[in-house]
FIDORO-547239 format. One record per atom (N, C-alpha, C): residue in one letter; atom name; x, y, z. Coordinates in Angstrom, 1 decimal, decimal comma. Example, Ala and Ser with C-alpha at 12.3 -4.5 7.8 and 13.67 -1.06 7.14 Angstrom:
<pts>
[A N [13,2 -5,7 7,8]],
[A CA [12,3 -4,5 7,8]],
[A C [13,2 -3,3 7,8]],
[S N [12,8 -2,2 7,1]],
[S CA [13,7 -1,1 7,1]],
[S C [12,9 0,0 7,9]],
</pts>
This chain:
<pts>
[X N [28,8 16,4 21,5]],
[X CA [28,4 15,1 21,5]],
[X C [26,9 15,0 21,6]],
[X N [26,5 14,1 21,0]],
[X CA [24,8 13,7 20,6]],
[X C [24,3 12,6 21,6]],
[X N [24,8 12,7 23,2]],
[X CA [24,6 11,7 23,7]],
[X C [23,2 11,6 24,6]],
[X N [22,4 10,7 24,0]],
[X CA [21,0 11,0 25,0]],
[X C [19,9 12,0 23,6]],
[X N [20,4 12,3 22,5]],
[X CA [19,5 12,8 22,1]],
[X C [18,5 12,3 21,0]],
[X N [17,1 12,0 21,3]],
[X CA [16,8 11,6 20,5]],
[X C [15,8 12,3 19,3]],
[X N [16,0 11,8 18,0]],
[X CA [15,2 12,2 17,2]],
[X C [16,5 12,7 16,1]],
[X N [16,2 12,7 15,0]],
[X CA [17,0 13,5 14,1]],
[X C [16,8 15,2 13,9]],
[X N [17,9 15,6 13,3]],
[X CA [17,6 17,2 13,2]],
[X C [17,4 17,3 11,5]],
[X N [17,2 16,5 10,4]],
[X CA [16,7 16,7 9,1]],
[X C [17,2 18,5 8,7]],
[X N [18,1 18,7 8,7]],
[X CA [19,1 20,2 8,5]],
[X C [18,2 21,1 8,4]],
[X N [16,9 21,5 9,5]],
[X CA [16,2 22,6 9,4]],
[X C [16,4 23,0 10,4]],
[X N [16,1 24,1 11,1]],
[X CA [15,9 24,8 12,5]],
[X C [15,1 24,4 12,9]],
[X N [14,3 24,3 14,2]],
[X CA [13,4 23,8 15,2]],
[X C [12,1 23,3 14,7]],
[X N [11,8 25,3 14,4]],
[X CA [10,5 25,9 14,2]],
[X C [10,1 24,9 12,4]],
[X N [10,9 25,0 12,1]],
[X CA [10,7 24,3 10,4]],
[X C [10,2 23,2 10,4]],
[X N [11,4 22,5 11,4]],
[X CA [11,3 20,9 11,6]],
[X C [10,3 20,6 12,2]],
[X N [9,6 21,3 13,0]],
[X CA [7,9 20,9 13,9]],
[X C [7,1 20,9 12,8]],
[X N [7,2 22,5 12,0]],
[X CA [5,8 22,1 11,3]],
[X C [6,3 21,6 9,8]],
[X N [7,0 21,3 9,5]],
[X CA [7,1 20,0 8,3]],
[X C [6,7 18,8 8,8]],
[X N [7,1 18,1 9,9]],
[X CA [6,1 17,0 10,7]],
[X C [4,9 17,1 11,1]],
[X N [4,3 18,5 11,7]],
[X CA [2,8 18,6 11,4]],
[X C [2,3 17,9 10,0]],
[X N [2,7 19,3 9,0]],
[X CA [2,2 18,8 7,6]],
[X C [2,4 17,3 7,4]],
[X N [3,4 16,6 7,5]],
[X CA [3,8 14,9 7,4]],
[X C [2,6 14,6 7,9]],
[X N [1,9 14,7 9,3]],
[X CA [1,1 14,1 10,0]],
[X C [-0,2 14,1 9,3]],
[X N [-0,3 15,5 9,0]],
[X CA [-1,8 15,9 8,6]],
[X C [-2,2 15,2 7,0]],
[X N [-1,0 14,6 6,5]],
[X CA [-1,1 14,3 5,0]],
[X C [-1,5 12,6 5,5]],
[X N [-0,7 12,1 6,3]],
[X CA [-0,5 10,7 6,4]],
[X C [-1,7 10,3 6,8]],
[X N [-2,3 11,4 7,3]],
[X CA [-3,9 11,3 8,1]],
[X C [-5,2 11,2 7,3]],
[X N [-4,5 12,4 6,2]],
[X CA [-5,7 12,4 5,4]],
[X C [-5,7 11,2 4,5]],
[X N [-4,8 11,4 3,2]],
[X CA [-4,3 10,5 2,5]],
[X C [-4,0 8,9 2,7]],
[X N [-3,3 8,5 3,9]],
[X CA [-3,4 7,3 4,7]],
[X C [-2,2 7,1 3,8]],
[X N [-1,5 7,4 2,5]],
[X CA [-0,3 7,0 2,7]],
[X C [0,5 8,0 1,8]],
[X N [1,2 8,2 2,1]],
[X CA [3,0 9,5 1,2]],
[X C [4,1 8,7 1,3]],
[X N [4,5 9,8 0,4]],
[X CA [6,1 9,5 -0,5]],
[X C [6,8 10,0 0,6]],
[X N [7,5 10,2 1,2]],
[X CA [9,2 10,8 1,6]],
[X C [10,2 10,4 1,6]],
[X N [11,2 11,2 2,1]],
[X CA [12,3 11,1 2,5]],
[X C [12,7 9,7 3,4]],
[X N [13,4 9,0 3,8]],
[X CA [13,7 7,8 4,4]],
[X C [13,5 8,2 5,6]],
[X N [14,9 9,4 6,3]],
[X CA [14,9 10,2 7,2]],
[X C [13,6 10,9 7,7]],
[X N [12,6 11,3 6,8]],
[X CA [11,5 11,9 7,4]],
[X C [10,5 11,3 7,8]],
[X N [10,7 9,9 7,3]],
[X CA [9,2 8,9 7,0]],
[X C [9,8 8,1 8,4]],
[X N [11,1 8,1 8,8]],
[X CA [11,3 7,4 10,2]],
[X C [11,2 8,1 11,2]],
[X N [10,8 9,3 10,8]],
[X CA [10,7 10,7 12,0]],
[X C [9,2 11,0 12,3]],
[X N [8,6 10,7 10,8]],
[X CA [6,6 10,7 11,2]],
[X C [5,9 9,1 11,7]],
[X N [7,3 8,2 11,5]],
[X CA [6,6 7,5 12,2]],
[X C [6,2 7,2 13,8]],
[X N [7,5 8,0 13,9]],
[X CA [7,2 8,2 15,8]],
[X C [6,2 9,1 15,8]],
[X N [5,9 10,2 15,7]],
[X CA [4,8 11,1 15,7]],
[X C [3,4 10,5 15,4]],
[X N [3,6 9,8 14,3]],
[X CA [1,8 9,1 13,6]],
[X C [1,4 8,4 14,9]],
[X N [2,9 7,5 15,3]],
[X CA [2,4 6,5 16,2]],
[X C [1,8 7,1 17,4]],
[X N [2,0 8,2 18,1]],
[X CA [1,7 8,6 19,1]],
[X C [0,4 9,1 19,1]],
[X N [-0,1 9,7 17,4]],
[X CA [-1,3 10,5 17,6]],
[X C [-2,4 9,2 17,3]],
[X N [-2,2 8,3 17,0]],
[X CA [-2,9 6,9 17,1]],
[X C [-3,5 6,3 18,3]],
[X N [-2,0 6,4 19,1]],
[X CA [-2,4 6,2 20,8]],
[X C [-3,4 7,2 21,3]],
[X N [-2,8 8,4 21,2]],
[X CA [-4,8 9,6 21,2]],
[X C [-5,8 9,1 21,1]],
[X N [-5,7 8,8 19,6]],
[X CA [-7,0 8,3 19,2]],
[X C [-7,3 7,1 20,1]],
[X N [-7,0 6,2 20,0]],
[X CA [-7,4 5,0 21,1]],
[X C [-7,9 5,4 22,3]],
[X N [-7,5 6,3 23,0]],
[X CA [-7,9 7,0 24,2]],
[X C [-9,4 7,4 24,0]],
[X N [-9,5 8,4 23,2]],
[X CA [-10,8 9,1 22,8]],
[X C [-11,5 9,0 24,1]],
[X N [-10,6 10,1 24,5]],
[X CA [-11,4 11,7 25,7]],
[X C [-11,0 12,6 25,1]],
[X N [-11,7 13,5 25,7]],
[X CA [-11,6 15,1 25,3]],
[X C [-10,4 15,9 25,6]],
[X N [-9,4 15,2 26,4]],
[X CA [-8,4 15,4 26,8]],
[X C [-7,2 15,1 25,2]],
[X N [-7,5 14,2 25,3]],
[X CA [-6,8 13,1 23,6]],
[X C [-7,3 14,5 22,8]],
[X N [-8,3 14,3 22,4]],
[X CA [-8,5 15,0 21,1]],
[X C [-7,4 16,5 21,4]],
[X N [-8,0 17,2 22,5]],
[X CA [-6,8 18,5 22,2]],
[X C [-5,7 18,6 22,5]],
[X N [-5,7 17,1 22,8]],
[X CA [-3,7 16,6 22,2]],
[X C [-3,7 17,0 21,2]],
[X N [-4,2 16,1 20,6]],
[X CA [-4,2 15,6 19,1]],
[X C [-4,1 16,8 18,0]],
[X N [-5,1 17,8 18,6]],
[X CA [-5,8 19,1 17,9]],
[X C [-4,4 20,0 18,0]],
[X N [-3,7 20,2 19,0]],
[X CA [-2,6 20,7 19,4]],
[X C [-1,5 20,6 18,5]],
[X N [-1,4 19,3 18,2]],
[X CA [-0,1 19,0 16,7]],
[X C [-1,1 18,9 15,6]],
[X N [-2,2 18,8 15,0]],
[X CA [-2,3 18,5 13,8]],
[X C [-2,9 20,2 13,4]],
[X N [-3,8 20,9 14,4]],
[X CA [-4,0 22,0 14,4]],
[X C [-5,4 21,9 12,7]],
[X N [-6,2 21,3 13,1]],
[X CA [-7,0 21,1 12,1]],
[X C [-8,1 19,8 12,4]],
[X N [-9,3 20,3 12,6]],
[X CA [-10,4 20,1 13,2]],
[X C [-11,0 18,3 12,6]],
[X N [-11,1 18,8 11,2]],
[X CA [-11,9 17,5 10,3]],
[X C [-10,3 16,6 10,4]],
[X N [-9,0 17,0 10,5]],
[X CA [-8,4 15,7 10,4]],
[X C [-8,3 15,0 12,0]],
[X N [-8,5 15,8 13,1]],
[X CA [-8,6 15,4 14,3]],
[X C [-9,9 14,1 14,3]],
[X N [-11,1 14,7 14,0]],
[X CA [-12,1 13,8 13,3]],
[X C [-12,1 12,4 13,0]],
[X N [-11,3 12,9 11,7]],
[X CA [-10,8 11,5 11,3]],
[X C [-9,8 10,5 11,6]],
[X N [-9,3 10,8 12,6]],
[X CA [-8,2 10,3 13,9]],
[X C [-8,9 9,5 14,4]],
[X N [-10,2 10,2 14,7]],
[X CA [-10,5 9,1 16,4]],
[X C [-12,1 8,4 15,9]],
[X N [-12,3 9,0 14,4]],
[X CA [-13,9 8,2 14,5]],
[X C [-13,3 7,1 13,4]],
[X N [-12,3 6,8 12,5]],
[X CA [-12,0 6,1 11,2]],
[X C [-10,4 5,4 11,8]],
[X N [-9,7 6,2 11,8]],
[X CA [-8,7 5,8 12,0]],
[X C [-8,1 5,0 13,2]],
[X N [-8,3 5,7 14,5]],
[X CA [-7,7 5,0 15,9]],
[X C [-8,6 3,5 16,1]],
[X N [-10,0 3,5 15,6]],
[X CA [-10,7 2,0 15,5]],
[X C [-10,2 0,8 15,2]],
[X N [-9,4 1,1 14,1]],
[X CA [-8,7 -0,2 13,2]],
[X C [-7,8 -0,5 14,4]],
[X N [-7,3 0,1 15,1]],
[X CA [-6,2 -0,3 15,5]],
[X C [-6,2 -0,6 17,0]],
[X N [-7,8 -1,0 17,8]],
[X CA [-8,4 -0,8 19,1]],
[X C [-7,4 -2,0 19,5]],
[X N [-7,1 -3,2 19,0]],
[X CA [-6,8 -4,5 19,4]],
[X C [-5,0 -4,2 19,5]],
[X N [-4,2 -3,5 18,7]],
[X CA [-2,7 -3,5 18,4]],
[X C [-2,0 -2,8 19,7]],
[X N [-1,2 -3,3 20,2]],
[X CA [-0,4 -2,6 20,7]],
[X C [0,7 -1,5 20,7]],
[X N [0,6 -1,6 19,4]],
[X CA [1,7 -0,5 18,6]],
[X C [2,2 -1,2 17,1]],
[X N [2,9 -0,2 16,8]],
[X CA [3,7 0,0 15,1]],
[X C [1,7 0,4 14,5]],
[X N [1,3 1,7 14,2]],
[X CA [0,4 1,4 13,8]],
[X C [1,2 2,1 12,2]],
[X N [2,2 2,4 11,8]],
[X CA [2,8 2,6 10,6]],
[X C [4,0 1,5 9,6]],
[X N [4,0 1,9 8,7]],
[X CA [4,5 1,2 8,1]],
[X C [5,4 2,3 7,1]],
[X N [6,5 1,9 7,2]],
[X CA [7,7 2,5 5,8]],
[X C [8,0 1,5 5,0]],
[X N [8,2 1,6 4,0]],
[X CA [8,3 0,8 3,0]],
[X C [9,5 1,8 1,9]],
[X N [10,9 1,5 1,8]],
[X CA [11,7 2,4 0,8]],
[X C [11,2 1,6 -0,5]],
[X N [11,3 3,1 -1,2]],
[X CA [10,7 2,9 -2,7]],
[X C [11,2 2,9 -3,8]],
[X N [11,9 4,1 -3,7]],
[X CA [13,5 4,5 -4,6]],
[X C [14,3 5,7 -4,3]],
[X N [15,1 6,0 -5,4]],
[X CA [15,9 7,2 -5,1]],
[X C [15,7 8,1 -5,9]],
[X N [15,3 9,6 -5,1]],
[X CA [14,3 10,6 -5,8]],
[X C [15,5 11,2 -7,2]],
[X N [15,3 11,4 -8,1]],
[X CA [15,6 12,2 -9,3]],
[X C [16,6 12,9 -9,0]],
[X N [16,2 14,2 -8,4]],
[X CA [17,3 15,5 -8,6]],
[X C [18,5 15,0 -7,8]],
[X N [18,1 14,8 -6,5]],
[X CA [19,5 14,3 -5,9]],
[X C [19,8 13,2 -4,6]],
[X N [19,1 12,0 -6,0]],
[X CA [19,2 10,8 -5,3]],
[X C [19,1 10,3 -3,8]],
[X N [18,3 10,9 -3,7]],
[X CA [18,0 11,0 -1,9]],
[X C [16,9 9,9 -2,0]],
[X N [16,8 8,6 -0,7]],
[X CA [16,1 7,7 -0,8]],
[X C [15,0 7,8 0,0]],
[X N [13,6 7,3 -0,6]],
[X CA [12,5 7,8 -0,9]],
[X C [12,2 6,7 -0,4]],
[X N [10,8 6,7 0,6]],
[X CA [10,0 5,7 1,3]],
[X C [8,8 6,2 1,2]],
[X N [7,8 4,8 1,3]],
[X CA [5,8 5,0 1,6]],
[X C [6,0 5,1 3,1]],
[X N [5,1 5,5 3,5]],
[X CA [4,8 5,9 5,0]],
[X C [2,7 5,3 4,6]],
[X N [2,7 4,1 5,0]],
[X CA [1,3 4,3 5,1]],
[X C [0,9 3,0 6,4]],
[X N [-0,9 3,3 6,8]],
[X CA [-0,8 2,7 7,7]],
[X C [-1,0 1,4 7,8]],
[X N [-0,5 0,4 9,2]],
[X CA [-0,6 -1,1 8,4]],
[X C [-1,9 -1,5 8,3]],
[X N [-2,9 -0,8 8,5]],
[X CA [-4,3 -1,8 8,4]],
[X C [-4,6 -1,7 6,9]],
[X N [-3,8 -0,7 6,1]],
[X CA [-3,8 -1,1 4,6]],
[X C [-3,3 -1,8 3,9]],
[X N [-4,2 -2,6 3,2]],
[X CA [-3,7 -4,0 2,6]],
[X C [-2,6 -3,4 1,8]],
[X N [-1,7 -4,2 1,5]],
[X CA [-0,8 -3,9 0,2]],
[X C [-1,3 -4,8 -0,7]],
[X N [-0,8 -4,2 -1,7]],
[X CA [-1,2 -4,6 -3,4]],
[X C [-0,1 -5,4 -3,5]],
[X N [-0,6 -7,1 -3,9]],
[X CA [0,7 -7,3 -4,6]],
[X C [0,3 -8,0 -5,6]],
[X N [1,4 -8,0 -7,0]],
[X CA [0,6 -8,3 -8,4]],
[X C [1,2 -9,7 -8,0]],
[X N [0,4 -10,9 -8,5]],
[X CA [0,4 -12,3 -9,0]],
[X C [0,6 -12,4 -9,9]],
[X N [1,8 -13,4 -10,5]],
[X CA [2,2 -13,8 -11,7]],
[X C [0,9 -15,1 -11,9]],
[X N [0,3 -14,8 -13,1]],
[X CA [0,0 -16,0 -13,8]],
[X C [-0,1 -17,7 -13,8]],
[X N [-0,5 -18,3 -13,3]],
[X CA [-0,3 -19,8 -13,2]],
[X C [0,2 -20,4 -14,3]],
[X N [0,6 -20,6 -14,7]],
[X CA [1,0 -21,8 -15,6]],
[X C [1,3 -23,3 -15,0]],
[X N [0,4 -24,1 -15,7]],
[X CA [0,6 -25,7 -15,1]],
[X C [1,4 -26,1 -15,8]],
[X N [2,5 -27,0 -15,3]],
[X CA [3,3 -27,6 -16,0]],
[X C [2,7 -29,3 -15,9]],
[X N [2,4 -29,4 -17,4]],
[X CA [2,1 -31,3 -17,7]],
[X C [2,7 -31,7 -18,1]],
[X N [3,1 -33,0 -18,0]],
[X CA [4,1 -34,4 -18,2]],
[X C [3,6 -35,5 -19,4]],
[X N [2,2 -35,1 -19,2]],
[X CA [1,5 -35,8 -20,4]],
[X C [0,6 -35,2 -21,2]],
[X N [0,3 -35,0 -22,7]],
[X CA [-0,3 -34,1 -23,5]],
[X C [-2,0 -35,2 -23,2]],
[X N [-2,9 -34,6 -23,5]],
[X CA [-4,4 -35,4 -23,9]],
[X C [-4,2 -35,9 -25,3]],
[X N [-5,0 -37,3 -25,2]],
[X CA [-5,2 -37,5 -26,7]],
[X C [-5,5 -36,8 -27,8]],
[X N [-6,7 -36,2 -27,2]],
[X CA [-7,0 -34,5 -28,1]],
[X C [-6,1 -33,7 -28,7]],
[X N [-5,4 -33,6 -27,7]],
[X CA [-4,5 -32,7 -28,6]],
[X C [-3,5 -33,1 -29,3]],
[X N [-3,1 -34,6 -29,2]],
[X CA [-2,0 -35,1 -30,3]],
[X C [-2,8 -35,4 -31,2]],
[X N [-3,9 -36,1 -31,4]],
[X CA [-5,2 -35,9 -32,3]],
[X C [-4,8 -34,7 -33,4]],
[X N [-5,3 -33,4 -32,8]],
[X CA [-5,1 -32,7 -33,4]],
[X C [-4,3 -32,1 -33,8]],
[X N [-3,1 -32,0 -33,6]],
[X CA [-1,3 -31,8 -33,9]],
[X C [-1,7 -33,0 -35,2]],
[X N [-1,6 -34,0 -35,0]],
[X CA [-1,3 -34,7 -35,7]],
[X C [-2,1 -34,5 -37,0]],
[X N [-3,5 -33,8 -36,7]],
[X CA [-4,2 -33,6 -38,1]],
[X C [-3,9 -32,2 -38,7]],
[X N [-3,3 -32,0 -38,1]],
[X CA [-2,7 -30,6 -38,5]],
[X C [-1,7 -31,0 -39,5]],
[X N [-0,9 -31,6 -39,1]],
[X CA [0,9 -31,9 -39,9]],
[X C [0,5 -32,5 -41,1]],
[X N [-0,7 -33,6 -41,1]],
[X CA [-1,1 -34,3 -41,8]],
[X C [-1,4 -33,4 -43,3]],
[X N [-2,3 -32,2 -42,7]],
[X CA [-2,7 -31,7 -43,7]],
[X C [-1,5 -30,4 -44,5]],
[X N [-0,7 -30,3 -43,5]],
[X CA [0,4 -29,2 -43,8]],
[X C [1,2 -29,6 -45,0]],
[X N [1,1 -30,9 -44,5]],
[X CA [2,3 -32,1 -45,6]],
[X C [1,3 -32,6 -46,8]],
[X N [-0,2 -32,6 -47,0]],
[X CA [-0,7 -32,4 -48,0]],
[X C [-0,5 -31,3 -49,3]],
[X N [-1,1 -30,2 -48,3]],
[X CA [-0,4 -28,9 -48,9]],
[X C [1,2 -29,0 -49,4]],
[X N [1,9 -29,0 -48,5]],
[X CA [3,3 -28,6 -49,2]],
[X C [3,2 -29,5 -50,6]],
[X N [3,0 -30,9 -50,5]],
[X CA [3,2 -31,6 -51,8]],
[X C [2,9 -31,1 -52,9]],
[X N [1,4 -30,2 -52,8]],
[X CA [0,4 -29,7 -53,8]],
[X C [1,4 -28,2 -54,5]],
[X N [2,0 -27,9 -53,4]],
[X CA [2,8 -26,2 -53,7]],
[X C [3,7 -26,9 -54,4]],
[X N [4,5 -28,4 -54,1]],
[X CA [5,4 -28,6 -54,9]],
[X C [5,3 -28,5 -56,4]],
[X N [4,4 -29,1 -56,4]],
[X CA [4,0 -29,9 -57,9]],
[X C [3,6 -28,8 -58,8]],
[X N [2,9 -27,7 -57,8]],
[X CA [2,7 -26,5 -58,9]],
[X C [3,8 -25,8 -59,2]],
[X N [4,9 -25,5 -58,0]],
[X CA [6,0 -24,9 -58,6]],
[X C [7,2 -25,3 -59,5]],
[X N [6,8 -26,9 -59,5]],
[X CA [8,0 -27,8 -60,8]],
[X C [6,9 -27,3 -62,0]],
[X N [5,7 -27,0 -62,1]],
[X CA [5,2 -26,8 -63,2]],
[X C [5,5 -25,4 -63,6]],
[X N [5,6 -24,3 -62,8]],
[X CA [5,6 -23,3 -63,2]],
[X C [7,4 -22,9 -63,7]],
[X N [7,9 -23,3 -62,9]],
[X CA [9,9 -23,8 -63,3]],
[X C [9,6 -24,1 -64,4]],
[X N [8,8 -25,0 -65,1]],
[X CA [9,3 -25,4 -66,2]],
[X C [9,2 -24,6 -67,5]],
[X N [7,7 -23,9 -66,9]],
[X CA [7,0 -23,2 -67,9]],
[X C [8,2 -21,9 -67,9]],
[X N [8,4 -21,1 -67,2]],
[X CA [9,2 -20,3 -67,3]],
[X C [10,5 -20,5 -67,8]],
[X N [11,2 -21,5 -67,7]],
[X CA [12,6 -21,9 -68,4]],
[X C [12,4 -22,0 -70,0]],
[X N [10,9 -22,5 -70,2]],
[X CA [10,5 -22,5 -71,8]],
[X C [10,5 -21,0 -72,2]],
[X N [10,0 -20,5 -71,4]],
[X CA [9,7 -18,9 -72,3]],
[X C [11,0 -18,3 -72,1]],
[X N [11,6 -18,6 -71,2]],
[X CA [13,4 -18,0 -71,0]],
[X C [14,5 -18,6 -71,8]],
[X N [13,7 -19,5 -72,6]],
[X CA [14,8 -20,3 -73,5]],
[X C [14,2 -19,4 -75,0]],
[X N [13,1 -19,4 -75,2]],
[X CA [12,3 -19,0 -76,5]],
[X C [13,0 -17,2 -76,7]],
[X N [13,0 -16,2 -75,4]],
[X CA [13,6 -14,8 -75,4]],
[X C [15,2 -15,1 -75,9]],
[X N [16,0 -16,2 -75,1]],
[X CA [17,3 -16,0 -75,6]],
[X C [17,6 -16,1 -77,1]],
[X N [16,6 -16,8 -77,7]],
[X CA [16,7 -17,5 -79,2]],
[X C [16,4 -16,2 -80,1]],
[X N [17,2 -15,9 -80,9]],
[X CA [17,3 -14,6 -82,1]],
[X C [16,0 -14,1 -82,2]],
[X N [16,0 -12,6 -82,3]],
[X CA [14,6 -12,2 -82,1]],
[X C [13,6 -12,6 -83,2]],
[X N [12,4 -12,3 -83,2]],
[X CA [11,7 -12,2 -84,6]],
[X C [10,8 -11,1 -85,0]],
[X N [10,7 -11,5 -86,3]],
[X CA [9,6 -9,5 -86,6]],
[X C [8,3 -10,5 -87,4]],
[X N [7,6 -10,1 -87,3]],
[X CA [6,0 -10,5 -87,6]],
[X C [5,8 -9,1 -88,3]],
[X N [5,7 -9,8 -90,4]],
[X CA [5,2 -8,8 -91,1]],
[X C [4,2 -9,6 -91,9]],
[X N [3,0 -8,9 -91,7]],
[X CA [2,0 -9,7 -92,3]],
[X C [1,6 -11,2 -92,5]],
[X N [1,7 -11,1 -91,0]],
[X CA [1,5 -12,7 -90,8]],
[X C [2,4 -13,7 -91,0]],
[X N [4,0 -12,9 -91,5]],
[X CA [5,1 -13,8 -91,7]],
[X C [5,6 -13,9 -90,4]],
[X N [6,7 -14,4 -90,6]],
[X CA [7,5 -14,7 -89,1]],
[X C [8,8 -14,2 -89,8]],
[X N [9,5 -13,9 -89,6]],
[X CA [10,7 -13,1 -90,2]],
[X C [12,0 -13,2 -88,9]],
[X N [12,8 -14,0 -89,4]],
[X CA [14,0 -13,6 -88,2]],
[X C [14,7 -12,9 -88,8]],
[X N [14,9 -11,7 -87,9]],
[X CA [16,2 -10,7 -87,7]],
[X C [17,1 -10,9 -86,8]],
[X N [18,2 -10,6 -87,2]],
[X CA [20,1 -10,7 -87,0]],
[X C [19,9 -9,8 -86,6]],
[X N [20,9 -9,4 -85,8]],
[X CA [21,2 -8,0 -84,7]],
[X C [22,0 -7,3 -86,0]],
[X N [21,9 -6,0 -86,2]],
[X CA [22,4 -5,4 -86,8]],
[X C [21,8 -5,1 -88,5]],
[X N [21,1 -6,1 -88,9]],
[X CA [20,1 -6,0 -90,0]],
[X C [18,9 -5,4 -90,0]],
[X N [18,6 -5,0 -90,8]],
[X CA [17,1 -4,3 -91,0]],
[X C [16,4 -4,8 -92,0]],
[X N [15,1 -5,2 -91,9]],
[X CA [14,2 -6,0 -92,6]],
[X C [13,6 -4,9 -93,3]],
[X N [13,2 -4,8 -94,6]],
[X CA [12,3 -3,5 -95,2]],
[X C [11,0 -4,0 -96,0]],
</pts>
């Protein structure tokens, strides 16, 4: 029974599971924010949070806390001269998870781990005003628009009753028995006749 125990065991052995949380730590530190696991990202949050409280301390004592788990000098650094400051006033939660999706190979759900003094991005849809009344202007101009649309079409009419007609003349003149032009005569030929 798991009574009294805290923390998860993420299916590694001890030794694994410390320093995959290191590396968690040392990335979230540098970077300020990673992808993981749901599971892992609620497991570096207790850890981030604690090496935060270090930082806040800032004695010499803190730092080789600090130096102790992250084992890496310039990220200890950046712990307590950039990072522990933002957070002099907070009491705690100095992290944030956020699930993201579900990873590819084997659907395993995927969270940001970053810290909250980073703004999040979020996209703004577009304003659109909705009005109840158009400006004069612009029925003005609607209106001179249609005006001239309905000009136009009339003009396309009248050319294409002219060109209908012309065409039904020359489609009436082809069906009519052919002719042969010899020397300036006009000669109709019958199908099946030969003119010599």
């Amino acid at each position: 029974m798991r009574h009294q125990v805290v923390g998860r065991r993420l299916g590694y052995g001890p030794s694994h599971q410390k320093a995959m949380m290191r590396s968690l730590a040392g990335s979230l530190i540098k970077y300020e924010t990673i992808e993981t696991t749901l599971a892992r990202a609620k497991e570096l949050r207790r850890l981030s949070d604690r090496l935060v409280t270090l930082g806040k301390k800032n004695s010499l004592h803190a730092r080789r806390q600090a130096f102790k788990l992250l084992n890496d000098h310039v990220l200890v650094k950046k712990l307590f001269d950039e990072i522990a400051p933002r957070f002099q006033d907070r009491p705690g939660g100095y992290t944030r998870v956020i699930k993201s999706r579900f990873r590819a190979g084997d659907n395993a759900p995927m969270s940001v781990v970053t810290f909250t003094t980073r703004e999040m991005v979020k996209k703004e849809k577009p304003v659109t005003e909705k009005t109840s009344s158009i400006s004069e202007e612009v029925k003005q101009g609607v209106e001179a628009e249609l005006g001239a649309e309905e000009k136009a079409g009339e003009a396309v009419e009248v050319n294409a009753v002219e060109t209908e007609t012309e065409a039904t003349e020359s489609s009436e003149a082809e069906k009519s028995e052919p002719e042969a032009v010899v020397d300036d005569e006009v000669v109709e030929v019958k199908e099946g006749e030969t003119k010599e």
